[in-house]
C-alpha positions as CSV (number, residue, x, y, z in Angstrom):
1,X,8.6,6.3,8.9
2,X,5.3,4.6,9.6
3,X,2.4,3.0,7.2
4,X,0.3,6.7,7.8
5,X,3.4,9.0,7.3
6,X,4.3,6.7,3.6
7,X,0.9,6.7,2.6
8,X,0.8,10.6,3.2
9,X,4.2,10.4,1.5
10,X,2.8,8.8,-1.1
11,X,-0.3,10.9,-2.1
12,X,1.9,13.4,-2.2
13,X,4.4,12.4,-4.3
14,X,1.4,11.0,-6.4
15,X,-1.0,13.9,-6.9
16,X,-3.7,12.4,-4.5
17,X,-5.7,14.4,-2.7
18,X,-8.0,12.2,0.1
19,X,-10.9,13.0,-2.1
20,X,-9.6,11.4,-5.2
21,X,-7.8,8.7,-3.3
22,X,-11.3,7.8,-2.3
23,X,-13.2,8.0,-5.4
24,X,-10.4,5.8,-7.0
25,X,-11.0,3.0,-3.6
26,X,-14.4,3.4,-4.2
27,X,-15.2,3.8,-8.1
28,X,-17.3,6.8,-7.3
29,X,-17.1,10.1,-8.2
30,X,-19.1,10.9,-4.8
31,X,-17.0,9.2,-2.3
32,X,-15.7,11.7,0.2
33,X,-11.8,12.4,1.3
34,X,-13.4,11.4,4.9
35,X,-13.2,7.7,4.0
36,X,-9.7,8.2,3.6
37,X,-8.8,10.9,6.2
38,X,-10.2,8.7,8.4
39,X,-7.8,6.1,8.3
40,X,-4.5,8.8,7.9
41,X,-5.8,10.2,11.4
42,X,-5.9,7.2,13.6
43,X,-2.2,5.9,15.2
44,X,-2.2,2.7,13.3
45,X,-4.0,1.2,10.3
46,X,-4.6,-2.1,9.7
47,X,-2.6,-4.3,6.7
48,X,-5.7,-4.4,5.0
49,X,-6.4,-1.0,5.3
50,X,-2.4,-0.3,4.3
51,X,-2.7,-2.8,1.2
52,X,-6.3,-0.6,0.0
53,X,-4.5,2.3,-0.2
54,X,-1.7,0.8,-1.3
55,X,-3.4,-0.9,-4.2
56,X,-5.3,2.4,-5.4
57,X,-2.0,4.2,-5.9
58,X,-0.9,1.4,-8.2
59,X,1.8,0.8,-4.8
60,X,2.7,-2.7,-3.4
61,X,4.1,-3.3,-0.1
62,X,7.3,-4.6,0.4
63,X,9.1,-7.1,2.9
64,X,13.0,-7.4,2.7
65,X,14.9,-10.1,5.2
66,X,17.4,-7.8,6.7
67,X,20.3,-10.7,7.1
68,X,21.3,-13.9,5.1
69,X,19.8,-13.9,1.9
70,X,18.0,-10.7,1.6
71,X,14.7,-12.2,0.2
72,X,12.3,-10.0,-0.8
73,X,8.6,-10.5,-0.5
74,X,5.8,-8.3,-2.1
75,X,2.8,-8.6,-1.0
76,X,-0.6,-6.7,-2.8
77,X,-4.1,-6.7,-2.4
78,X,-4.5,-8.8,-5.6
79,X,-4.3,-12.4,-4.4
80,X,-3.5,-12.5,-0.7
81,X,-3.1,-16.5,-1.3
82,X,0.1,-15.7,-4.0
83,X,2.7,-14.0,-2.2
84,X,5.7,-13.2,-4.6
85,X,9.1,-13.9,-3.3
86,X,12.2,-12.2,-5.1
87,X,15.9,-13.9,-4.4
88,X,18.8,-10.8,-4.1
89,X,19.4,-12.2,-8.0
90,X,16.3,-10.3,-8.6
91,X,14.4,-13.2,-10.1
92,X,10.9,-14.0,-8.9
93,X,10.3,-17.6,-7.0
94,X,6.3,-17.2,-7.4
């Protein structure tokens, strides 16, 4: 699955329509579904573009080392300076 087909996934499984997806990004009940369509119809969409979208459907993205340890790194459009990393214990090394 790629960052446009979860998002999709994602408004789905959320109720969003690209209308109200946008109004939430944008605080205003006259933003259009375009400013989200937009970005669902091109091939590839940028991090920060992911992380928006992300953020608006209360959504973080998530980073998991495949081998050795199995860290786990969330990242969210909060503070892109604080990075949270979890251990495989679960606990968070912020």
């Amino acid at each position: 699955m790629n960052e446009i087909a979860a998002v999709k996934a994602l408004m789905k499984t959320k109720g969003f329509s690209g209308k109200t997806l946008a109004e939430k990004i944008k605080g205003d009940k006259n933003a259009t579904a375009s400013y989200v369509t937009n970005r669902l119809q091109s091939k590839t969409m940028t991090v920060e573009k992911l992380l928006e979208l992300l953020d608006a459907m209360d959504c973080e993205l998530i980073i998991k080392n495949k081998v050795g340890d199995k860290e786990v790194f969330v990242i969210d459009n909060e503070d892109r300076n604080d990075v949270k990393i979890y251990k495989k214990d679960g606990n968070s090394n912020e």
